[in-house]
N, C-alpha and C positions, 0 to 999 in steps of 0.2 A: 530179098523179097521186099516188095514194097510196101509200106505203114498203112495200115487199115485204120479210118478214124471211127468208123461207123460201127452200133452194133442195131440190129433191124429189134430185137425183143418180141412185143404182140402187136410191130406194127401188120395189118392187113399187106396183100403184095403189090396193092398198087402204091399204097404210100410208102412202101420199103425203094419202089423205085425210084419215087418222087426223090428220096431222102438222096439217095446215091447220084443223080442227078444236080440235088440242091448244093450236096459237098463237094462236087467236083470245079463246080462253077464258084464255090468260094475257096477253093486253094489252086484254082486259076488266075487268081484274083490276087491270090497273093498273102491269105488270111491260114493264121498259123493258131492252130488250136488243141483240142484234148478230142481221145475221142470219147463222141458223143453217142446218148443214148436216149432215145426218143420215149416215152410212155402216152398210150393212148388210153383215156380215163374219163367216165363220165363230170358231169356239172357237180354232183355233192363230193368226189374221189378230187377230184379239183382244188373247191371250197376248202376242203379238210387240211391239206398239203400246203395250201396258202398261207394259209391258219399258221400255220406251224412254221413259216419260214421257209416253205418247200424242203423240211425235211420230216417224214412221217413216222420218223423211229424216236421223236422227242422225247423229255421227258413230261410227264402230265401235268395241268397247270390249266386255271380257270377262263385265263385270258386265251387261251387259244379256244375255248367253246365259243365266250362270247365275237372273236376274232371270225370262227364261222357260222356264226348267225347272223351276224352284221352282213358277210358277204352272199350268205346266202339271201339272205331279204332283198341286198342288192339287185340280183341277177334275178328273183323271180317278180321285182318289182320292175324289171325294166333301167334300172339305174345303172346299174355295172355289169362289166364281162369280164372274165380273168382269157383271153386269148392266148396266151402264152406265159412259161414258169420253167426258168432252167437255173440252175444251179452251180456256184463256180465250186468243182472238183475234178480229180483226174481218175475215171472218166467222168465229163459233165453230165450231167443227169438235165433231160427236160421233159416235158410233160404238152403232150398235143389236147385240146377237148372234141371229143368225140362229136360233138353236135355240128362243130363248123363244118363251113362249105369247105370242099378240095381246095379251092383258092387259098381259101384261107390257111389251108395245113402247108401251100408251099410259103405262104408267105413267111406265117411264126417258123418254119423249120428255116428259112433263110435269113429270117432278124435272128434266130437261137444262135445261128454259126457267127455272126458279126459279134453279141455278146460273149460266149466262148472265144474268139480271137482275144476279145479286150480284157478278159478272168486272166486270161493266160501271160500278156503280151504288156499289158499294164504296168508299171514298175511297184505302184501304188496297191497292186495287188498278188507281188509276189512272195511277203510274207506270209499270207494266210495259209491252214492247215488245206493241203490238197485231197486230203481224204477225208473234211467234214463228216459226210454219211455214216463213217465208221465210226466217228469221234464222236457224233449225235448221239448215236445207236449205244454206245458204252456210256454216255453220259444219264440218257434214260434208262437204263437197268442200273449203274449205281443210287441215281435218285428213287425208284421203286425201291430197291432195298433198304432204305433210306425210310423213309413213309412205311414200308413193312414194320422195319425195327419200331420206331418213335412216332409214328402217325401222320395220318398225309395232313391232319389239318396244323402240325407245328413245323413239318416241314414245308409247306406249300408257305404258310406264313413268313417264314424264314425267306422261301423265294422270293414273295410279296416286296421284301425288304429289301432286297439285295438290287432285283427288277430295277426298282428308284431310283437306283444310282449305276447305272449300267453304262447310261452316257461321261459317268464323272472317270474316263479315262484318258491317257497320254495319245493320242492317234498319231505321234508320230514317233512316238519311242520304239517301234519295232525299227525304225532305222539309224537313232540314235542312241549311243550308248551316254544314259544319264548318270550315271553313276558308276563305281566298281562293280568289277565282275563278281555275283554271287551266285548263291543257291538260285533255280527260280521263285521255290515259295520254300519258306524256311518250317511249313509244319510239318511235312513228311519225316518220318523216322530214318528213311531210307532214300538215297537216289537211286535214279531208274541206273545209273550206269556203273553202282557198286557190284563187288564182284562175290561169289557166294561166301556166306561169311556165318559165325554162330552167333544166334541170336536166341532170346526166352531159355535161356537154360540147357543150351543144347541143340536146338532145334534149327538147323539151315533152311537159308533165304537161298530162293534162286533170282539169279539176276530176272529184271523184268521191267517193262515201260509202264508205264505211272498207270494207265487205264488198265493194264492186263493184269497188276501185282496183286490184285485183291482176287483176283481166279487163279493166280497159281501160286500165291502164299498165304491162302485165308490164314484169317486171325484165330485164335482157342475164340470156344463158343464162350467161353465164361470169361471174355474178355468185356471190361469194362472203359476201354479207352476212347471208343465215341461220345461216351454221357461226361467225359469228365476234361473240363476245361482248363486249355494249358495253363502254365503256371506264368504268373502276370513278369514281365520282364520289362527291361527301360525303355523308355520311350525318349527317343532321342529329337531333339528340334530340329529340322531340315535345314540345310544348308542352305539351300535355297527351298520356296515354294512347290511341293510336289503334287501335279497334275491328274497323276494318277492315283484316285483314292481306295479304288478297290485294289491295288495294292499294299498301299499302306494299311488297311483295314486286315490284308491278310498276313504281312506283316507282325503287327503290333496288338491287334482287336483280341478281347481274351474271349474267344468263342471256342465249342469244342471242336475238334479234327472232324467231325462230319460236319460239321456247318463250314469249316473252311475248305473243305472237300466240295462242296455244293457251290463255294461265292467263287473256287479255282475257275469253275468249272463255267458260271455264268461270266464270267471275267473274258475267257476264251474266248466264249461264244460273243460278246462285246467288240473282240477285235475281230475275230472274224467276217463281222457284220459293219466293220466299221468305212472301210475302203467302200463298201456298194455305197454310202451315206456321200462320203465325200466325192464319187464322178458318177451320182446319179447323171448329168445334162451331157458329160460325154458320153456315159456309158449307153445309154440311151441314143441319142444324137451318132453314134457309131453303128449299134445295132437298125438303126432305121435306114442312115445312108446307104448298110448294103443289102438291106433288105430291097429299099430301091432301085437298086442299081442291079442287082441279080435279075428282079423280077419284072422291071420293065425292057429290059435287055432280052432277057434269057425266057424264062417263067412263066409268061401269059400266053394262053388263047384268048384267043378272040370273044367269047364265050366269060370269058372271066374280067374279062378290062371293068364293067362296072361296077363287079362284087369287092372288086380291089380297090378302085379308086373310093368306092365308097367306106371301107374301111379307114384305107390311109386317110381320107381328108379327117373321120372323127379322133385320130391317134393324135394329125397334128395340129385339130383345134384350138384357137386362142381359147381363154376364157378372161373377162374381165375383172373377176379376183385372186387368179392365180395366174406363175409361170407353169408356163407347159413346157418342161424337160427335151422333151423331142421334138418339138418344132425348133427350141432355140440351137441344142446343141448339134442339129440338122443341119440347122441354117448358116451356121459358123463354122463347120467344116465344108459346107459346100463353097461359102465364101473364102475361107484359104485356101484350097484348093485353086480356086478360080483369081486368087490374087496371088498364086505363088507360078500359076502357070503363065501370067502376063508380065512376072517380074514385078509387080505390085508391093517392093518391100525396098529396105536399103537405102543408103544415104542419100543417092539420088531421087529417088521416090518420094523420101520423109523430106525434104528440100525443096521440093517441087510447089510453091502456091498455086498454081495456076489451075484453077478448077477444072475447064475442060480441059486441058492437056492432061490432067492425071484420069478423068475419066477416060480415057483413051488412051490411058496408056497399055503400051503390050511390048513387050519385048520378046516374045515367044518361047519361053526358057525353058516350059514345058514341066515344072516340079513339082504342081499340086499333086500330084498324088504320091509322092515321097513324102513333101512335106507330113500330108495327114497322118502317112503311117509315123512320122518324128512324132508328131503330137498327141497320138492313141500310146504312144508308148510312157513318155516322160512325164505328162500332165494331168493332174487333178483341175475340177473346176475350178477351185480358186484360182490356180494360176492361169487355167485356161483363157478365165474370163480377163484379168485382170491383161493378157498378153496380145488376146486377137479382139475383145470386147473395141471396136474400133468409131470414132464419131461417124464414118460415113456409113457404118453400119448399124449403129443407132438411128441415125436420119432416115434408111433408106427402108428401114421396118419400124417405123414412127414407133420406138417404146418413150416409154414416160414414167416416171416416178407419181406412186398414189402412197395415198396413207389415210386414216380414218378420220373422218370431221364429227367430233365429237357436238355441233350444232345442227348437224343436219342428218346424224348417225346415218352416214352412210360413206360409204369409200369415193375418192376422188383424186384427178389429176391434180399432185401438186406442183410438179412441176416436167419443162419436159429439157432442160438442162443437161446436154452428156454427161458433165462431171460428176453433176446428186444424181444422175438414173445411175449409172456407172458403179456409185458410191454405194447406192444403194444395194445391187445387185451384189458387189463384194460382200457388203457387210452381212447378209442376210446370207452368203456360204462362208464365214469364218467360220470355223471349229463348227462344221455342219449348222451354223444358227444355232448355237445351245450356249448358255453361258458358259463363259472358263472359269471354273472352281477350283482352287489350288488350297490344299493343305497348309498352311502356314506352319502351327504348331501343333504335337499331340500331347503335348503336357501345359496347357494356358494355363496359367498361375497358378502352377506350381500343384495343379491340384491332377492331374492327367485329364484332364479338361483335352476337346478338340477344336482346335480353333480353324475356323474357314476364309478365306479371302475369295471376293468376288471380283474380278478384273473386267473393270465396266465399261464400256465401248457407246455408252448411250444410252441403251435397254435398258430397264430396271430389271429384278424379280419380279417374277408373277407372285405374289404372296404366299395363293394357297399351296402354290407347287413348291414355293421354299419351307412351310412351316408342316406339309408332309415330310418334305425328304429330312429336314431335321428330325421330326421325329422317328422315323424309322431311321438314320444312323444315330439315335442317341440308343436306339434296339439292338445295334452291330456293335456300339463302342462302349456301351453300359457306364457311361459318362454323359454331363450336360455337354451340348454341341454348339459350337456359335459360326456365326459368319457374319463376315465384316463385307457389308455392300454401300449403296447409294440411293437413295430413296428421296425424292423430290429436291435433286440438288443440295440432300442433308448425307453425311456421311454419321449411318447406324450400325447397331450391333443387333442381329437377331439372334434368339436364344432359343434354347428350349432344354428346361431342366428336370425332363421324368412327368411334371406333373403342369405345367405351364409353360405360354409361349413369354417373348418377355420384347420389345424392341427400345432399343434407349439409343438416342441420339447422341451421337460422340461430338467432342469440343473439336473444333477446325487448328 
């Protein structure tokens, strides 16, 4: 029998055809994905889902109110539209909004399938959990239970904390293995793959996966093992620098088993979310190529050509304070493609000075479209940029490096140089633009002190964002926190010990 990707839910039946129509024409095409499942939802069922990460089983947390008040003032102020929201899982989940034109619903269901090829097809995203939704879903009714027992304003505070530091993780240790094989998180009593065994005086475990163990082997009610925090153990100095802080924190941090239960669990949801951070301009620039390429092809009436054009041109509007994700990563797949079909690569190629003879060159080789799908598979933007990011493709879309003129407060071309635009454009997706924080030590002098290293590429700290996050992990580590950064070409120590922040200048 043959694979069904589609399931139709409450679409109406003209858009259930539309839908079936849309996916045929993208596994004609050659696009390999999950099947997908459409939801038709007004503007505030929208707002709400956004809020939350497109997943609506979270658990509760302030920032996701204020997350859709923001969006919602957006949309009735005229500033924003959420057009489309799909979700990488198997099956993918997306969401249509009810008020768009028809056009518009073939369009986002034909950019939804380009993004489901890339969830799926991506290398960079074949670690993440494929069943998020369930995982969501179990993660908010442990935290409700959570908040029931101890209260939502010490639990939500606890998330408060944990939130801060959500970027301070390894993004690339799901592929490599940094160290010995262990436990995953060493507070559990029990692993999910021990086998039934006697436990509390009698009383048999059945085997069970970490999110289901607490529904089928609840705890005695008169257990006191959440309120009481583990017992303090060695804190060993890292061999090397460890990237990943919220594991070390679950680790080592003397917090109770619900609170490392809660940072497991935000930990998760950190890498899960982390791969969309790193190919936002392909992942984008992918789902737009075949959103075009369906719809101007296949998809339009006559009728519809202006509803569409005038969408697409606002999606891939410049703007002069920002990169626009989808114009660029549009425009560099359309440009490989187009140079991989003329032979545009290769020692002959790269050898070649002669200006118009390379503009003309064509060897008819005919491999752009292999190649893209090489490069939707194996590539994050970093590398993307750094491998096709090419000078006649800087030239030929005048970009230019800006930065702030602190004399005339206002942003400006500083220059329009491949190399610094180029440079620049890397440096701002290392480690998604967020500094790299590495653990150094969790015993500093000798006192179980945490000490932090900031590995500086130029950037400074923002101040106020460093002497929060300090404070909220001196909240996680119940110890003074430091980190060792760089501050006006001065190499300091930021502190902060419970009751003050502290910054002293280190000797060179």
């Amino acid at each position: 029998m043959p694979i069904t990707h589609r399931s139709f839910a409450n679409l109406p039946e003209e858009l259930a055809e539309v839908q079936v129509e849309i996916e045929q024409h993208a596994l004609d095409y050659g696009l390999d994905f999950f099947p997908t499942i459409f939801e038709l939802v007004d503007v505030d069922q929208l707002n709400a889902i956004a809020a939350m990460g497109g997943f609506p089983t979270r658990y509760p947390h302030w920032r996701f109110g204020m997350e859709y008040e923001r969006l919602s003032k957006g949309y009735h102020y005229g500033l924003q539209k959420i057009y489309e929201l799909v979700i990488n899982n198997d099956p993918c989940y997306a969401y249509l909004l009810s008020s768009n034109h028809f056009a518009d619903h073939k369009l986002v269901m034909a950019h939804v399938y380009g993004h489901c090829d890339f969830f799926k097809c991506n290398q960079w995203f074949s670690q993440t959990d494929r069943k998020m939704i369930d995982q969501m879903a179990n993660h908010g009714n442990r935290i409700r239970r959570y908040m029931n027992r101890f209260g939502v304003s010490e639990v939500e505070n606890f998330i408060d904390a944990c939130l801060s530091i959500e970027d301070l993780i390894d993004i690339h240790s799901p592929f490599i293995q940094r160290s010995r094989s262990e436990d995953r998180y060493k507070f559990r009593a029990h692993t999910d793959e021990e086998s039934t065994e006697a436990v509390d005086g009698g009383d048999f475990r059945l085997p069970a996966k970490s999110y289901m163990d607490n529904f089928i082997n609840p705890r005695k009610k008169d257990s006191d093992e959440d309120e009481t925090p583990r017992p303090a153990r060695a804190i060993p100095v890292p061999d090397e620098p460890t990237k990943d802080v919220m594991l070390f924190l679950l680790q080592y941090a003397p917090l109770r088993p619900w609170q490392l239960d809660v940072l497991s669990m935000l930990r998760d949801e950190a890498y899960y979310f982390a791969p969309q951070g790193q190919t936002k301009i392909m992942n984008e620039g992918w789902a737009t190529y075949w959103h075009s390429t369906i719809m101007t092809r296949h998809g339009l009436h006559a009728s519809e050509v202006i509803n569409y054009a005038d969408h697409t041109s606002g999606t891939l509007a410049s703007s002069p304070t920002r990169l626009n994700p989808y114009k660029l990563g549009l425009e560099l797949l359309r440009d490989i493609e187009d140079r991989w079909n003329r032979g545009c690569f290769g020692q002959d190629y790269d050898d070649c000075d002669d200006y118009v003879q390379r503009q003309n060159w064509n060897t008819d080789v005919g491999l752009g479209r292999d190649k893209i799908f090489e490069v939707r598979q194996i590539h994050n933007d970093l590398t993307f940029i750094d491998e096709f990011f090419t000078l006649d493709f800087c030239r030929r879309y005048k970009m230019f490096q800006f930065g702030y003129n602190d004399s005339t407060e206002y942003y400006e071309i500083e220059s329009r140089e491949f190399p610094k635009v180029k440079q620049q454009l890397l440096f701002s997706l290392t480690n998604m633009g967020r500094p790299e924080i590495f653990v150094s030590d969790g015993n500093y002098k000798n006192r179980g002190e945490m000490l932090l290293t900031h590995r500086h590429h130029g950037v400074e700290l923002k101040m106020d964002y460093a002497r929060d996050t300090l404070t909220n992990l001196f909240n996680l580590w119940k110890r003074p926190v430091h980190i060792h950064t760089i501050l006006d070409d001065q190499e300091v120590m930021l502190s902060w010990d419970g009751t003050h922040h502290e910054c002293v200048k280190l000797e060179s």
